[in-house]
C-alpha positions, 0 to 999 in steps of 0.5 A: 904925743911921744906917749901916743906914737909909743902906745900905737907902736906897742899895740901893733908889734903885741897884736903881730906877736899874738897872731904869730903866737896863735898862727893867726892869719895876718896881713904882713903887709898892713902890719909892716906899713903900720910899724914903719908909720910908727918909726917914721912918727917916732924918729921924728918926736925923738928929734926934739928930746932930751933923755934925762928929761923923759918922764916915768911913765914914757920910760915904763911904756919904752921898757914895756915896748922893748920886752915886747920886741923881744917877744916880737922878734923871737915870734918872727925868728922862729917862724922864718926858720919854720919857713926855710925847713919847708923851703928845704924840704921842698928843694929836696923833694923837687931834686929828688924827683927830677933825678933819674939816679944817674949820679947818685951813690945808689946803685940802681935797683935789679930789675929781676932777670937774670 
């Protein structure tokens, strides 16, 4: 049962870095529902086990899975950075389109009479 909750996990957070990759349309919301099914189910096997006694390929599919939430998490990163640039960049362009100049270290522009 670990095995399987482990699996699912892995197949979601793979299929969200894909998508991230590729910029893929993605339903964030669906995704985020799955991953907190997945942690909920999990938190709840791990109650009952003992570490030394995981077997070899539940510790191949938990050192699989963190490599790729390592992936994951970079994916993810890089794209809330691309998101803050943008919110930048459009704070900057409202701000410089509701100035009129007043305050600004510019000195207004010479209308050409003299």
């Amino acid at each position: 049962m670990l095995l399987d909750s482990l699996k699912r996990l892995e197949a979601t957070v793979e299929a969200e870095t894909e998508a991230l990759a590729a910029n893929a349309p993605l339903d964030l919301g669906a995704v985020n529902r799955a991953k907190s099914r997945s942690l909920l189910e999990l938190t709840r096997l791990a109650r009952g086990i003992d570490a030394a006694n995981i077997d070899a390929e539940t510790g191949i599919v938990l050192a699989r899975l963190r490599d790729k939430l390592i992936r994951n998490q970079e994916a993810v990163a890089l794209h809330l950075r691309a998101v803050e640039e943008v919110g930048e960049t459009l704070q900057a362009s409202l701000q410089a389109a509701e100035s009129d100049g007043t305050y600004s270290a510019r000195p207004p522009a010479q209308s050409g009479r003299a």
